[in-house]
GUDOLO-128437 format. One record per residue (C-alpha): x, y, z. Coordinates in steps of 0.2 Angstrom, whole numbers, padded with zeros to 4 digits, always signed. Each point is the difference from the previous one (the first is absolute). Last residue first. Layout:
<recs>
XYZ
...
</recs>
This chain:
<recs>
+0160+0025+0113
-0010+0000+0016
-0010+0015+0005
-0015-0009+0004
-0009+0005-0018
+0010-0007-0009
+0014+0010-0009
+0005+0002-0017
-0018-0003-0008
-0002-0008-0017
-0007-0018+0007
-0014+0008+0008
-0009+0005-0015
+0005-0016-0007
-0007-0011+0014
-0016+0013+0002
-0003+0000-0020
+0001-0019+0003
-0013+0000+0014
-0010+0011-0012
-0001-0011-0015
-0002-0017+0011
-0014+0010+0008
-0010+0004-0017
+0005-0019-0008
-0010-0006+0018
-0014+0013-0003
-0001-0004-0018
+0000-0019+0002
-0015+0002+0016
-0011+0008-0015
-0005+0017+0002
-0019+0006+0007
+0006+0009+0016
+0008+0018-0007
-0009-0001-0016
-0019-0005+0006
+0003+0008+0017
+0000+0018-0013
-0015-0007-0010
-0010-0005+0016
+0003+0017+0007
-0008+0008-0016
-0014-0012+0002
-0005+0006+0018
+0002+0019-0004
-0012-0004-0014
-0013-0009+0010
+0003+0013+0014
-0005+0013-0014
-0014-0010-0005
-0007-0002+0017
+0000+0019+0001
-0007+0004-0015
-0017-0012+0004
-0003+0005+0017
+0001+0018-0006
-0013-0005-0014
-0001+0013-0014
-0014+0010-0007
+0003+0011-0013
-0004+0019-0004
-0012+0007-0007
</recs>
């Protein structure tokens, strides 16, 4: 025979899980400390200084 399950019951499960999955993702992108997001934007401003630093020509045509 077979067994007897509770719609209701699968359903609110699967949300349950949907709902922690996304908790685990904000968890990583929103849950880091304020000193590495300001050591994260100083490395990337940098890169941009640099990045921009090695080009021949800006980008308004002035040399």
């Amino acid at each position: 025979m077979a067994e007897i399950i509770n719609l209701k019951q699968v359903r609110k499960a699967r949300e349950r899980a949907a709902k922690e999955a996304q908790a685990v993702e904000n968890r990583v992108v929103f849950g880091r400390p304020k000193a590495a997001k300001t050591r994260e934007e100083a490395r990337k401003s940098l890169e941009t200084a640099r990045h921009e630093g090695h080009r021949l020509k800006t980008p308004d045509g002035e040399a």
